[in-house]
C-alpha positions, 0 to 999 in steps of 0.5 A: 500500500505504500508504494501504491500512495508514493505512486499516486502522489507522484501520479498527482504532482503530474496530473497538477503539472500538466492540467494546469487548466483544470479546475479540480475544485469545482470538478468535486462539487460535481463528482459523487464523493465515495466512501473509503470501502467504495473506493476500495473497491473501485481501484481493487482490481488494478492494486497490483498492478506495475507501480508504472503502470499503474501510474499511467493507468490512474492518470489515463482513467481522466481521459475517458475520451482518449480510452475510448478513441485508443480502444477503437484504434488499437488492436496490438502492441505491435502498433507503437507507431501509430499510438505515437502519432496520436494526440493523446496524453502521454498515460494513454500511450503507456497504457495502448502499449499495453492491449489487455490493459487497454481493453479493460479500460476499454470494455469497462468504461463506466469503470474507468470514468468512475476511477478517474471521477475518483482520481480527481475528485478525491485524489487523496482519499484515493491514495489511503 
């Protein structure tokens, strides 16, 4: 759990660095706040995961849209060509480079708005 905090606190100071126009506050006023079992629950199925990849998956779950455009347009890792053409975030990238992952994301992507809602609504409590 510790490396898990000391990567989404790194994940966090990257998200705050490169999202400068993002207003997270009013972002929470409109997010469902979870409780620490629900969000739990939300991130249990990727805690073990690469602390690098997880990383990258946690900021990717932010930009749903691209998730969804990379799931469309990927179908192996043997395309790392054309995921580095795309205009997508840097943690999109990482995670197309990756096809099981990216489906997961991708098949699931009630879940994956629901864990970036998460990540920017309640990045601390995310952390714990």
């Amino acid at each position: 759990m510790r490396n898990l905090r000391q990567v989404v606190a790194i994940f966090g100071l990257s998200v705050a660095a490169f999202s400068p126009a993002l207003d997270q506050s009013a972002f929470a006023t409109q997010a469902e706040m979870r409780s620490g079992t629900q969000l739990e629950t939300l991130v249990e199925p990727i805690a073990l995961y690469p602390d690098n990849l997880l990383a990258a998956m946690l900021q990717a779950s932010t930009f749903p849209d691209q998730i969804i455009d990379a799931g469309l347009l990927i179908t192996n890792e043997k395309e790392a060509e054309r995921i580095a053409k795309q205009k997508w975030d840097n943690s999109v990238k990482v995670v197309a480079s990756y096809p099981g992952v990216l489906k997961l994301m991708f098949d699931k992507i009630t879940w994956t708005k629901e864990l970036g809602s998460a990540v920017l609504a309640q990045h601390k409590e995310v952390l714990d």
